[in-house]
C-alpha distance (Angstrom), angle and dihedral (degrees) to the residues before:
residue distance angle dihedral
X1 . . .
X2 3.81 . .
X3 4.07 127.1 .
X4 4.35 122.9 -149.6
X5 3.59 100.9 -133.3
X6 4.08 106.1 -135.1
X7 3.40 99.3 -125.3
X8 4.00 135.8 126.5
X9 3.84 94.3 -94.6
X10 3.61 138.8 122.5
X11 3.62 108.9 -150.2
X12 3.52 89.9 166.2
X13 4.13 88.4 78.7
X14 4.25 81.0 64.0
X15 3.09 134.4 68.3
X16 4.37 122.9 -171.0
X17 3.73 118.0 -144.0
X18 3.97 130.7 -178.7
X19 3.45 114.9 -143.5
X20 4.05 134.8 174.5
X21 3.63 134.0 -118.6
X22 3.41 143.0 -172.4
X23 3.78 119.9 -119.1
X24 3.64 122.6 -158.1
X25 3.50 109.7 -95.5
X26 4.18 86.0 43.3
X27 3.92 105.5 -96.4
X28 3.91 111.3 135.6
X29 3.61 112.2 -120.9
X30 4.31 123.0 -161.3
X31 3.66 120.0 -138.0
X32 3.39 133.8 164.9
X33 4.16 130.7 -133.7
X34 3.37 123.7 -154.7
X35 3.93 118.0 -175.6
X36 3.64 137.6 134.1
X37 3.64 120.8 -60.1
X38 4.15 109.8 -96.1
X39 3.33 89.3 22.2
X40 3.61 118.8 -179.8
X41 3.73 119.0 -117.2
X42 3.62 95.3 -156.7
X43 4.11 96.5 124.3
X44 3.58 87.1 -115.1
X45 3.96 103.3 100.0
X46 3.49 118.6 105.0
X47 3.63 114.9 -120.7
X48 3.65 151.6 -176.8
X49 3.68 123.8 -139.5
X50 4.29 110.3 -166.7
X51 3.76 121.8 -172.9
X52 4.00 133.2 167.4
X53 3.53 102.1 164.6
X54 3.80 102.9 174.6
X55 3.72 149.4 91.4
X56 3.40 98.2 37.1
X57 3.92 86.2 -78.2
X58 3.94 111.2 147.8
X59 3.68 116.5 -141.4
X60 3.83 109.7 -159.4
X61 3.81 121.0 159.1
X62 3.97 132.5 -64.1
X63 3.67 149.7 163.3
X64 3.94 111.0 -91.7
X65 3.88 118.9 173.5
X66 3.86 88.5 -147.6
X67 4.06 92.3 52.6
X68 3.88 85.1 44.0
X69 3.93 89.1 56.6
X70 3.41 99.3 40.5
X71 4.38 81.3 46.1
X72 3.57 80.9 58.7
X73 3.26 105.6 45.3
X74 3.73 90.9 66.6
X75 3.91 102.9 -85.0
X76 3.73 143.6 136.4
X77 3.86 112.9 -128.7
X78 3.83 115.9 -155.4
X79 4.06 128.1 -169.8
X80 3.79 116.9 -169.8
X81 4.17 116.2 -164.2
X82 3.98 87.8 -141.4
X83 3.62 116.1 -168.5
X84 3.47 114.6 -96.2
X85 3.80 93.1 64.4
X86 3.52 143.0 96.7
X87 3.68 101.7 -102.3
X88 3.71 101.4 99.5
X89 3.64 104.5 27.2
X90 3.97 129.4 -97.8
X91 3.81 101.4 -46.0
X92 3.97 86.8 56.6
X93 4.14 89.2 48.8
X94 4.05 93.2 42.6
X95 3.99 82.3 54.1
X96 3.68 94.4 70.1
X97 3.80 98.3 28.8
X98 4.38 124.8 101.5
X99 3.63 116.1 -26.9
X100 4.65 81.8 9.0
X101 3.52 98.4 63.5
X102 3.86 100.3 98.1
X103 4.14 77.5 66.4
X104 3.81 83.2 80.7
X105 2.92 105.7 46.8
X106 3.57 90.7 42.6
X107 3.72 83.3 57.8
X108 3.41 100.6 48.8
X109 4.32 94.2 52.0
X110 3.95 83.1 50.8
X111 4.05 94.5 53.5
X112 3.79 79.6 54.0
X113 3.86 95.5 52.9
X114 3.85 91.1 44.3
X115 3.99 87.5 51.3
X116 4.01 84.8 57.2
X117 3.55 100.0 40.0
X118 3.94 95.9 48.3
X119 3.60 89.0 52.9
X120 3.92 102.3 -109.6
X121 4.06 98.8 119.7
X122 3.86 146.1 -21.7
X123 3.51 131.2 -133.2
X124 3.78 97.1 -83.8
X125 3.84 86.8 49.9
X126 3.92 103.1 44.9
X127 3.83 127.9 85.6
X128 3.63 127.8 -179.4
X129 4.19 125.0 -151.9
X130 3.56 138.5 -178.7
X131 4.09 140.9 154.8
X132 3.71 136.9 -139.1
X133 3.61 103.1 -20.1
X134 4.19 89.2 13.1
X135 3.68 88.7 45.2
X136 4.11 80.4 67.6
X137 3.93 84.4 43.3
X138 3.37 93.5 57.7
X139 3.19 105.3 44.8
X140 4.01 97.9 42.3
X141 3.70 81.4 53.1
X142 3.96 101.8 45.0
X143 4.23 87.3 49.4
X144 3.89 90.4 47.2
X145 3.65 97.9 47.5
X146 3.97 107.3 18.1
X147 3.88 88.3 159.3
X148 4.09 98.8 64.5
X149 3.94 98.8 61.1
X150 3.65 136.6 41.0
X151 3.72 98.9 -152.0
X152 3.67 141.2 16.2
X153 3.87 138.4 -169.1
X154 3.83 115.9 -163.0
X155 3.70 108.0 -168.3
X156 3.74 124.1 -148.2
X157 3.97 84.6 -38.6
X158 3.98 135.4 178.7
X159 3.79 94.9 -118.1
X160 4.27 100.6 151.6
X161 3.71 94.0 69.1
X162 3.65 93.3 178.1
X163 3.84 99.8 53.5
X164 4.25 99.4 38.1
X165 3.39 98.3 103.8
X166 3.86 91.9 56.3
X167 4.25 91.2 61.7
X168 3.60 117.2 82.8
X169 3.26 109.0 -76.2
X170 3.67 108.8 9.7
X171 3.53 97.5 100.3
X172 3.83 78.0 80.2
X173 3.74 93.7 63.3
X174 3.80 100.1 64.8
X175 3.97 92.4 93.8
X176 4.07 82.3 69.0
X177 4.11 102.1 31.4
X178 3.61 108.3 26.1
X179 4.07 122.8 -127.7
X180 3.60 125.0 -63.0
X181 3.71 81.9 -141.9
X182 4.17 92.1 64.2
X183 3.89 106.4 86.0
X184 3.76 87.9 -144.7
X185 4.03 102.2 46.7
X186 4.27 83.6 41.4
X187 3.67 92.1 64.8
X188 4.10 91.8 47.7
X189 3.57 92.3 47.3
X190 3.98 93.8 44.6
X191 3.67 88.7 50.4
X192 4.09 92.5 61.1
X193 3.82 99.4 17.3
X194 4.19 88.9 137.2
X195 4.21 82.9 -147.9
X196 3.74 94.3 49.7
X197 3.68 98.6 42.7
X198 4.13 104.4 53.4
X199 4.08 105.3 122.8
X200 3.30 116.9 -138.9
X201 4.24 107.9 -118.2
X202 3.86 96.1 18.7
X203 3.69 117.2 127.0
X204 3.79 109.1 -128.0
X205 3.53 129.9 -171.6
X206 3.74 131.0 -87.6
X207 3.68 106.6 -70.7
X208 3.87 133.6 -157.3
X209 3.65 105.0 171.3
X210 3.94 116.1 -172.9
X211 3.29 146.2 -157.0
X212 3.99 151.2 143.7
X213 4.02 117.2 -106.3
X214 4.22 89.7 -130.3
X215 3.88 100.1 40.6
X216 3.74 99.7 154.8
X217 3.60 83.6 173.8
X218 4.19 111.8 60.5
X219 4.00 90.2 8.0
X220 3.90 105.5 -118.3
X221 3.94 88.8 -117.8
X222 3.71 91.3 80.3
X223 4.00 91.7 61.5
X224 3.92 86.2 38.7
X225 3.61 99.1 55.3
X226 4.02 93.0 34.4
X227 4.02 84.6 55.6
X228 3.90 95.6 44.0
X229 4.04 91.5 50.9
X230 3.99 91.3 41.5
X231 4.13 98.3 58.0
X232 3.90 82.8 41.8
X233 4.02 104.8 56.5
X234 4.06 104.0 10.8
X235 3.90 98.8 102.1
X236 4.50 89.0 -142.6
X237 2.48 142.1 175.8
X238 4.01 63.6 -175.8
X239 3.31 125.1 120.9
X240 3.39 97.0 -137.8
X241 3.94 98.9 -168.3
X242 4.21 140.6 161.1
X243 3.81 129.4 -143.3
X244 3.74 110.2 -147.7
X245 3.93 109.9 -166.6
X246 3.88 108.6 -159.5
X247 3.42 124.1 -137.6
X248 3.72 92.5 19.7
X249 3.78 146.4 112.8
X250 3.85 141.0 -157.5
X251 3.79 92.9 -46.4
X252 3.92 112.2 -95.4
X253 4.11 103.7 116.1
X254 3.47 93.6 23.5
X255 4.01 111.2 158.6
X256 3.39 115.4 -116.8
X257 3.84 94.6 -118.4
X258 3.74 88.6 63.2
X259 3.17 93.2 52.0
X260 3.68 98.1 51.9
X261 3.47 87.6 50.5
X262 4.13 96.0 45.3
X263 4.08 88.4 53.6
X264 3.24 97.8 36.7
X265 3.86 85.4 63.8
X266 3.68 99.0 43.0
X267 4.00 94.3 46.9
X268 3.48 86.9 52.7
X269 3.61 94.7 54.4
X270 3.24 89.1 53.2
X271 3.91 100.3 55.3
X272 3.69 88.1 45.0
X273 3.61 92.3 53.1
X274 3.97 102.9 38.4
X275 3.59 84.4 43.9
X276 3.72 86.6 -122.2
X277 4.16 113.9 -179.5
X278 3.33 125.3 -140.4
X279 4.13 125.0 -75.4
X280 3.34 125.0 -134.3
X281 3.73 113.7 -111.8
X282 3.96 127.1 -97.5
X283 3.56 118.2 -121.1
């Protein structure tokens, strides 16, 4: 059973396909595309490429009015069903889960290569986002592979893999990343710990990391310390920059004047950065 939203949008201009891709160690991965109808594959359309990809949590397709804006603004909006999730049962989420969870972010690089090689984007036109769990996706995935996207906006993300477990809740979050405290899980998490894998002199994309001030949820000092380390090592020309909402937590009961303001920022970061123009307006 499927609801219209009432809103002042044309979804008939889009169209949403899934598609498959190859990840790198052969696994078929679903993800779907949603872009404007007669689209030109010319691998000059900007896009953004979201992933989670943890948990268990599916992530199947929905009406946002930020995805619809940045729809209308011209862009390509891709949804990869990374391993990890819930999509595909337990086997799929166990794949991306403990010693498995380079598999997602080995998925997540390879949605990006497929974007490229289909003809969607390029590297100056692609930009990657996730939250929480995906704001440790993307940023993993923009340190490993800092030549495949031109901008990236990791949302209040686990980035100090090593010291999770010792904010608030993270104890809780073993089940998915393993213990610091296991020798074997350590050395997987210090390999893509996004806060203990920043190279000194390497020239990372555009970054707008994010976060609220009273996140009780993914503790604000994993953003802080991910941002402080970025503008220190990445070579630019960057910018390598946090958005600190005040007065504000991990995201659920957010007022809707925050988030105006909190999107607002982040799709304009995006146009500045993709070097998006101007669309015309919508009746």
């Amino acid at each position: 059973l499927f609801r219209s939203p009432k809103v002042a949008f044309d979804g008939s201009r889009f169209e949403t396909t899934q598609v498959r891709y190859t990840s790198k160690d052969g696994t078929s991965v679903p993800m779907f595309i949603t872009a404007r109808k007669g689209l030109k594959l010319d691998g000059k359309q900007p896009t953004l490429l979201y992933g989670y990809g943890g948990f268990n949590i599916p992530i199947t397709p929905n009406f946002t009015v930020p995805m619809a804006t940045w729809l209308d603004m011209g862009g390509v909006y891709a949804v990869a069903n990374l391993r990890g999730g819930g999509e595909y049962g337990e086997e799929w989420h166990q794949a991306g889960t403990k010693l498995n969870k380079q598999n997602v972010f080995d998925d997540f690089i390879a949605a990006g290569e497929y974007l490229i090689a289909q003809g969607y984007t390029s590297p100056d036109k692609l930009a990657i986002y996730g939250r929480s769990n995906g704001g440790l996706l993307t940023g993993a995935t923009l340190l490993q592979r800092p030549d495949l996207f031109r901008a990236a906006l990791p949302g209040v993300g686990v980035l100090d893999m090593l010291r999770f477990n010792q904010f608030t809740i993270g104890w809780a979050w073993e089940s998915d990343y393993g213990s610091p405290q296991n020798p074997d899980e350590f050395k997987a998490l210090y390999a893509y710990s996004p806060l203990h894998n920043i190279k000194p002199g390497t020239r990372y994309p555009a970054t707008l990391i994010t976060t609220g001030d009273h996140d009780d949820r993914v503790y604000p000092a994993h953003s802080f310390k991910f941002t402080a380390a970025l503008q220190a090592a990445g070579a630019g020309p960057g910018p390598y920059l946090a958005r600190i909402e005040t007065r504000a937590g991990h995201g659920a009961g957010k007022p809707t004047s925050m988030l105006i303001d909190e999107w607002t920022d982040m799709l304009s970061f995006l146009a500045h950065e993709l070097s998006m123009t101007a669309a015309p307006a919508q009746p």
